[in-house]
C-alpha positions in Angstrom: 77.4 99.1 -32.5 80.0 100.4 -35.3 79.8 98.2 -38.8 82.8 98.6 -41.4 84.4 100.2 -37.8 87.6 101.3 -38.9 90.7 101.6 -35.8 91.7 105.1 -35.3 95.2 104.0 -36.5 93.6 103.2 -39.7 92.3 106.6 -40.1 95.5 107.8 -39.1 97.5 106.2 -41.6 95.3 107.9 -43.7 96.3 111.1 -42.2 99.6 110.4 -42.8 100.1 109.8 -45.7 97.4 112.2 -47.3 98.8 116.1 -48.6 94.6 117.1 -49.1 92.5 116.8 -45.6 91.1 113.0 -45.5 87.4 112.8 -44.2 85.8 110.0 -42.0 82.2 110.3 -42.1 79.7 108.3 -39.3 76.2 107.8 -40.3 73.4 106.9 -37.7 69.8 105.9 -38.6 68.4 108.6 -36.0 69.2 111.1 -33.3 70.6 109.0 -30.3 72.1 106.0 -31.4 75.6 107.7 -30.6 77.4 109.0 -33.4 78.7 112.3 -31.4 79.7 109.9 -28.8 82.1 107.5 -31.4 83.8 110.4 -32.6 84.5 111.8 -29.5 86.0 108.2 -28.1 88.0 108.4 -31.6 89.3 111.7 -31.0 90.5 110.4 -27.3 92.1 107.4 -29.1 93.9 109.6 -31.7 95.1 111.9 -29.3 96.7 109.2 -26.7 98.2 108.2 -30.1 99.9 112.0 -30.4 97.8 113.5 -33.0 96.9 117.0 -32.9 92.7 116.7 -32.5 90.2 119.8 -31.8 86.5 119.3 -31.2 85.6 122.5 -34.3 82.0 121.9 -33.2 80.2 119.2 -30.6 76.7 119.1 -29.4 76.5 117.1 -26.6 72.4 117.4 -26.3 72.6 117.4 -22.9 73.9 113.8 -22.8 75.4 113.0 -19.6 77.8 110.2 -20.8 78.3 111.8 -24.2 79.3 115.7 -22.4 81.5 113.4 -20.3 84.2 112.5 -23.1 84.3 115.9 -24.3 86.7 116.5 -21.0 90.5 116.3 -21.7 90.1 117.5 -25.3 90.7 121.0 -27.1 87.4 122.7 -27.5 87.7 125.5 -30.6 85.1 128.5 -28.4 82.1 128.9 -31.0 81.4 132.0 -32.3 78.8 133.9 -30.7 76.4 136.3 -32.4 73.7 138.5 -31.4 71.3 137.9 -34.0 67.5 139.5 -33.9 67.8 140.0 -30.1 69.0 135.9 -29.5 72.4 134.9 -29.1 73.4 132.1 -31.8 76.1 130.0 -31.5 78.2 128.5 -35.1 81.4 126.6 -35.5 83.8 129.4 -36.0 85.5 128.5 -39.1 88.3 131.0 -39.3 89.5 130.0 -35.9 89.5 126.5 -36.6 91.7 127.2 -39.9 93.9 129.6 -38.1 94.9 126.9 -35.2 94.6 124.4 -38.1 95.4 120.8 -36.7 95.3 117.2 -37.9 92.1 116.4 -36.9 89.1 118.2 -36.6 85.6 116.6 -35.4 82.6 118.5 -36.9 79.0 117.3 -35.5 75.5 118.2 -37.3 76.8 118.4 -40.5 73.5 118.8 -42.1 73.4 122.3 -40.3 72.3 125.1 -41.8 74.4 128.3 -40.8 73.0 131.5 -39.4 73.2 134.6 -41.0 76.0 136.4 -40.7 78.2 133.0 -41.5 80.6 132.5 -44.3 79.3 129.7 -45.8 75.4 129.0 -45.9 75.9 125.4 -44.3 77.9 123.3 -42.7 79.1 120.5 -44.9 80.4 123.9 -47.0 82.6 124.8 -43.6 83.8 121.0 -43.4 85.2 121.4 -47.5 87.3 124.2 -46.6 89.1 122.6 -44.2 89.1 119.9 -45.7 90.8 122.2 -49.0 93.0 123.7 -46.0 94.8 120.6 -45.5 92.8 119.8 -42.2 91.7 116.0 -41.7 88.0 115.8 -40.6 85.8 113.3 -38.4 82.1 114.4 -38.8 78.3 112.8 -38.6 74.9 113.5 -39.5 71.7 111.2 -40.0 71.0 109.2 -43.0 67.9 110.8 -43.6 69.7 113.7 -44.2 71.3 112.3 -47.3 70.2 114.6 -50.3 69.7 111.6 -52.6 67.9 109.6 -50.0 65.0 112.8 -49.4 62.1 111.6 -51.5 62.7 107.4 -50.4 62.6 108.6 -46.6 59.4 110.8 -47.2 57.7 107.7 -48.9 59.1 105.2 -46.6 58.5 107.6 -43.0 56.4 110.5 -43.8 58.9 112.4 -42.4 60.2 115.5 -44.7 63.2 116.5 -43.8 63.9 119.9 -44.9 68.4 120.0 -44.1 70.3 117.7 -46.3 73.8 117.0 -47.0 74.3 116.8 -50.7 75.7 113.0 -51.7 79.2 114.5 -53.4 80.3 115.2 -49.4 79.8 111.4 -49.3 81.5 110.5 -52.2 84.3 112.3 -51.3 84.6 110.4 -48.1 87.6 108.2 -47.1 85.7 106.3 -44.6 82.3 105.6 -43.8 81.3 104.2 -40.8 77.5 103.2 -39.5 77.0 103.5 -35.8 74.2 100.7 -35.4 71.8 100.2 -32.7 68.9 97.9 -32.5 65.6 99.6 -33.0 64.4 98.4 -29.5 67.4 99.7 -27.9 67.3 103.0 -29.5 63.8 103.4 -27.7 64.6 102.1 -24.5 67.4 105.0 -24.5 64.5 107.9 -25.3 61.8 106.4 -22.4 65.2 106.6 -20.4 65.7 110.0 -20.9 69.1 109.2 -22.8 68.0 110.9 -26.1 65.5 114.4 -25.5 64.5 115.4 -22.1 61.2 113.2 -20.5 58.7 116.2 -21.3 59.6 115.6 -25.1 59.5 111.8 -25.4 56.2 111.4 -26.0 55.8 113.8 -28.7 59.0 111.8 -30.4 57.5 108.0 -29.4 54.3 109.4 -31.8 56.2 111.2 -34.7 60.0 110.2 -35.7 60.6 107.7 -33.5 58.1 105.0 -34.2 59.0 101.3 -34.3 58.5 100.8 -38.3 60.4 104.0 -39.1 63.2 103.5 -37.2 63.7 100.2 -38.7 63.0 101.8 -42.4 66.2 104.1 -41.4 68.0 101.4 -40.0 67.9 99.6 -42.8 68.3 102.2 -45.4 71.7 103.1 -43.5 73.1 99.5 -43.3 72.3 99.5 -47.4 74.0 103.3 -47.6 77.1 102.7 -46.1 77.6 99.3 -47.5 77.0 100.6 -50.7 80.1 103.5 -50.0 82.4 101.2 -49.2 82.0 99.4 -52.5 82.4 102.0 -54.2 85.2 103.1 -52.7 86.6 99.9 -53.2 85.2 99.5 -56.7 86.8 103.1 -57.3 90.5 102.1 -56.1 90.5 99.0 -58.1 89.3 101.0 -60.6 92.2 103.6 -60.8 94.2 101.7 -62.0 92.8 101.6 -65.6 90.7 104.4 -66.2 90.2 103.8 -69.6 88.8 100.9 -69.3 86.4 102.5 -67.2 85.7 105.2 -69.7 84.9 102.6 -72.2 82.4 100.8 -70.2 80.0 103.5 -71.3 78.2 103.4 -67.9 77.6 107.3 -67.6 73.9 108.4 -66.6 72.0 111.9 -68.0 69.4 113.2 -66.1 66.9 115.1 -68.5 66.1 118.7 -66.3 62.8 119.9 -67.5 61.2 123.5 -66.4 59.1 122.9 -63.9 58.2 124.0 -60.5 59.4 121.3 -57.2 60.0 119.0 -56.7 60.1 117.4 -60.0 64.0 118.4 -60.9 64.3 116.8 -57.2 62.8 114.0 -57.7 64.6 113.0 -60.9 68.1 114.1 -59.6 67.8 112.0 -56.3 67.3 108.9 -59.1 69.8 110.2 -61.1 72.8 110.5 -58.3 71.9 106.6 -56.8 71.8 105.0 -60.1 75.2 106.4 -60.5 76.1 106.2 -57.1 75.8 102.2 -57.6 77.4 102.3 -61.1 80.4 104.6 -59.7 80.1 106.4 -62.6 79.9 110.0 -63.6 76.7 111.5 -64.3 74.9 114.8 -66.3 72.3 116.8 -65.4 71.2 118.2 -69.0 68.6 120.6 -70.0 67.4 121.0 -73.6 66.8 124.9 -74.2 64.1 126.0 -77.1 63.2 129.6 -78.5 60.6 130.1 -75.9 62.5 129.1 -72.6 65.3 131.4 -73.8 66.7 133.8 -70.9 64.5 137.3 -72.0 61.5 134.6 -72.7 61.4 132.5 -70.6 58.6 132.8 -66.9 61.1 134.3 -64.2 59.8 131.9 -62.2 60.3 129.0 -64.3 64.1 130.1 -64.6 64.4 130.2 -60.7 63.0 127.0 -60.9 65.7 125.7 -62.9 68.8 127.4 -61.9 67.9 125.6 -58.3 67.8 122.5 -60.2 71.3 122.9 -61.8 72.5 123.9 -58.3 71.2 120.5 -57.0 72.7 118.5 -59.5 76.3 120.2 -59.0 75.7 119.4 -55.2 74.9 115.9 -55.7 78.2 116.0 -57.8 76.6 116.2 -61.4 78.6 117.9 -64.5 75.6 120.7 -65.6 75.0 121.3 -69.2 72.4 123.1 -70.8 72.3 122.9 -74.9 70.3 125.1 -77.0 67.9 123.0 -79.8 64.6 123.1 -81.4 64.3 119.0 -81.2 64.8 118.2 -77.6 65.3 114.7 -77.8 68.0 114.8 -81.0 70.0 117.1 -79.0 69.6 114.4 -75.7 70.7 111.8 -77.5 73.2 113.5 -79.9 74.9 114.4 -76.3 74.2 111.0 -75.0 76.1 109.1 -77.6 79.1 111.5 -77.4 79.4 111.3 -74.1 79.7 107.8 -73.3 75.8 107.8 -71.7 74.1 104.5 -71.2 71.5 105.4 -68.5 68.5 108.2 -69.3 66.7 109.0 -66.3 63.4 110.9 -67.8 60.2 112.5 -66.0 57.4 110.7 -67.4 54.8 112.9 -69.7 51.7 114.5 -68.2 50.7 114.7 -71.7 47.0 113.7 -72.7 47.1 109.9 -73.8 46.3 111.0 -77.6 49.4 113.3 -78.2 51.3 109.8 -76.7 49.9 107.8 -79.1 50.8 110.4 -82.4 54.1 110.4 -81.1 53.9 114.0 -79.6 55.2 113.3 -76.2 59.1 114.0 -75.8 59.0 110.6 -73.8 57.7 108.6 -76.4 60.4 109.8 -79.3 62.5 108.8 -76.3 61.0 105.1 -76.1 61.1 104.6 -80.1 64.6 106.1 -80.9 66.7 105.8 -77.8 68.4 102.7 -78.9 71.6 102.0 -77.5 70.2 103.8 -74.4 68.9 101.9 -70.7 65.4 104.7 -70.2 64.7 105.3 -66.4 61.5 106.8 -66.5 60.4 108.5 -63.3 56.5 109.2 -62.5 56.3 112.9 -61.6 52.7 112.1 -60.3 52.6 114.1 -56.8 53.4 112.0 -54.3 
């Protein structure tokens, strides 16, 4: 069952009246609970309605009912590649923009690209249409939610390596969760509904587990609940942006140099804290002498640039300052830049340089006043 289900006409009075592409995004807790099948009843809807829909990419998964409704609409032909001796197939993205219509529905959007694509993954195709003008209806599992990676590990002990980075969800118009009872969900996979009967076993034992799927189900009710407040929050909002700006709500994420997943880990924190504040956010790292570019571990500067990357995907403003004292320069930028939130890796210092005041984290603690500190344990987990 839908939550927050929108009408098609709603979305299409979006449509109409938007001059940038509008995007309507359906999250699921897990494979099956028939998210490709919603958008494809939406696109039937919009199109008795005499809107120009085209299914850019579908995968059916060899669902009867769900292959059914892809009859009677415009299929884009994917692009088809000889790669390494196997045939892959991709959305073709320059055919889609070149028959550019209102609406197109985009499946998988956690999907990373082969190859010889333009874009490296699929949420990247979905922004250029989206930049073309073209409206978009897409889906993809909650688990699949960059900022979400390290609760679902904990929660599941599932890792799941394709994410979609949280600005693609931010930038969403609507946000709709296609719900299904845990118990229903798995009488659809022992019916063969979901993967084919030689598989369902092998799911029944791994991701599809009673107390996991109800750990997704519930962190997608929270998920999408939480979007539509802030999208709510955020048009109220608009209306007095200065008031917002004085609120002083901002959050800076302190990047250190270190290999994974600790950037991760305190970015993910970072981008839900201000995810619920609907607030911008920083991802900051303090440079000294030694970590300079022609000093500094190759490595260790990998390391880092993949951070900053993260951060601008999970819709972060990046900004690295150059200081000898790393947590006069955090603050200095802190208090200029309307930051009330600090989310900080804690120390692996030995307990004695804590208690002489050594550790970056405890300067942090005795002369961050002024600031809320979100210290995160970068034990491994």
């Amino acid at each position: 069952m839908a939550k927050n289900q929108k009408r098609p006409e709603d979305f299409l009075e979006l449509v109409e009246r938007a001059k940038r592409g509008r995007l309507k995004v359906f999250i699921g807790s897990a494979a099956g609970v028939g998210k490709t099948y919603q958008m494809l009843e939406e696109a039937h809807a919009l199109q008795k309605r005499g809107v120009d829909v085209v299914l850019a990419f579908i995968e059916p998964h060899d669902r009867a009912d769900t292959a059914a409704l892809i009859e009677g609409l415009e299929v884009v032909p994917r692009q088809r590649i000889d790669y390494r001796g196997v045939v892959v197939e991709e959305m073709d993205l320059d055919a889609v923009l070149k028959r550019h219509p209102q609406v197109a529905i985009v499946d998988e959007l956690a999907h990373t690209n082969a190859p010889f694509c333009k874009n490296k993954k699929r949420y990247q195709d979905v922004v250029e249409l989206l930049e073309a003008g073209i409206n978009v209806i897409c889906a993809f599992n909650v688990q699949h939610l960059e900022s979400l990676n390290e609760m679902v590990k904990q929660a599941t002990s599932v890792i799941v390596r394709e994410t979609v980075p949280d600005s693609i969800l931010k930038r969403a118009d609507q946000v709709v969760d296609i719900d299904l009872a845990v118990e229903d969900l798995i009488d659809r996979l022992r019916a063969g509904k979901i993967y084919a009967p030689d598989k369902v076993d092998w799911a029944m034992e791994n991701f599809f587990q009673p107390e996991k799927l109800a750990v997704l189900r519930e962190i997608a009710l929270r998920e999408v609940a939480e979007s539509v407040d802030r999208t709510v929050s955020a048009k109220a909002d608009s209306e007095d942006t200065a008031r917002r700006a004085a609120a002083s709500e901002r959050v800076m994420v302190c990047l250190p140099t270190r290999p994974p997943p600790y950037g991760a880990m305190l970015l993910r924190q970072g981008s839900r804290l201000a995810g619920r504040l609907n607030t911008d956010w920083f991802g900051v790292h303090i440079e000294t002498k030694s970590e300079a570019g022609h000093r500094i571990d190759a490595t260790l500067q990998r390391y880092l640039l993949d951070d900053e990357q993260r951060a601008r995907d999970l819709g972060a403003e990046v900004v690295r300052l150059r200081s000898e004292k790393a947590v006069d320069a955090l603050l200095e930028f802190g208090r200029d830049h309307g930051v009330r939130h600090i989310v900080v890796g804690r120390s692996h210092k030995p307990w004695w340089r804590r208690l002489l005041g050594q550790s970056p984290v405890f300067k942090l603690v005795t002369e961050a006043a002024g600031f809320d500190l979100h210290i995160v344990s970068l034990e491994d987990r």
